[in-house]
N, C-alpha and C positions, 0 to 999 in steps of 0.2 A: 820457526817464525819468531823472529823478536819485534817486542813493543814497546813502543819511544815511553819514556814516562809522562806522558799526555795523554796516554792510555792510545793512541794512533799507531798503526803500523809505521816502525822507524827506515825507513828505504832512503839511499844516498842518494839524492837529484844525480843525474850524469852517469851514474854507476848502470853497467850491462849485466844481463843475469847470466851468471855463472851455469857450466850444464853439470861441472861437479862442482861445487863448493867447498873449500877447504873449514873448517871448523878447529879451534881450539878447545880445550877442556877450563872452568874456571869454577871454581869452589863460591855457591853464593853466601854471600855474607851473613844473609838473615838466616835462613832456613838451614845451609850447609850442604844441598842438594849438587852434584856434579852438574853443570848446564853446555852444551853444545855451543858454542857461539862462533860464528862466521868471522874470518879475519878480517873482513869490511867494517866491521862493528869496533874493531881496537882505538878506544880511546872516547866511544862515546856513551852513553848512561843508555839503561837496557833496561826491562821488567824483568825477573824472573818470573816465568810461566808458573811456577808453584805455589810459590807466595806469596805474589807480585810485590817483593823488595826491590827495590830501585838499586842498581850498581853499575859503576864503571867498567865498561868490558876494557880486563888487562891482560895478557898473555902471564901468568904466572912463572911459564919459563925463562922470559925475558927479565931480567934483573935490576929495576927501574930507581932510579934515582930522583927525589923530589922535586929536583928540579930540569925534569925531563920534560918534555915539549908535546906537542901533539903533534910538530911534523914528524919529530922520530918516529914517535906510534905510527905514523903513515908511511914513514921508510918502511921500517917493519914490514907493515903489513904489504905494502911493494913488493918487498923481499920476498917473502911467503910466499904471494900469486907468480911471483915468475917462476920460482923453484916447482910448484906444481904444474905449471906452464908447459914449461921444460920436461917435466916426468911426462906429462900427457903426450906429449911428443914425439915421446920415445918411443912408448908403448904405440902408438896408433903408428906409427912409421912401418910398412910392408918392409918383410926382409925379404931378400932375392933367393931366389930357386937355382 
């Protein structure tokens, strides 16, 4: 569960709940704790559940440039859910006998 820096659960109006959620790894700033973060979250400010330091959830593997966008961040994370889309797809697909 992430929480918005209003101290309120942070949830995207319009967004459907995932049955698997995909998660990134991000190093928090304050504390240095490893945190789980949903790739719906790329690109908007998050609590850390430990510390509660406030930080921008970024994909660390993603190689970001200053002056990069927040719709990239949503490409992104587009990108992401369809590739897991996609896997889930695979797998649940019956093979023939």
């Amino acid at each position: 569960m992430i929480i918005g820096v209003d101290g309120r659960l942070d949830l995207v109006i319009g967004d459907s709940p995932m049955s698997n959620p995909t998660y990134f790894v991000q190093e928090c700033p304050t504390c240095g704790r490893s945190l789980q973060i949903r790739v719906e979250y790329l690109g908007r400010k998050v609590v850390c559940q430990h510390c509660q330091g406030a930080l921008t959830a970024a994909d660390p593997s993603m190689r970001t440039d200053c002056g990069e966008s927040k719709k990239s961040l949503l490409r992104r994370a587009e990108e992401l859910l369809a590739a897991v889309s996609q896997q889930n797809m695979q797998t649940r697909t019956p093979h023939p006998r």
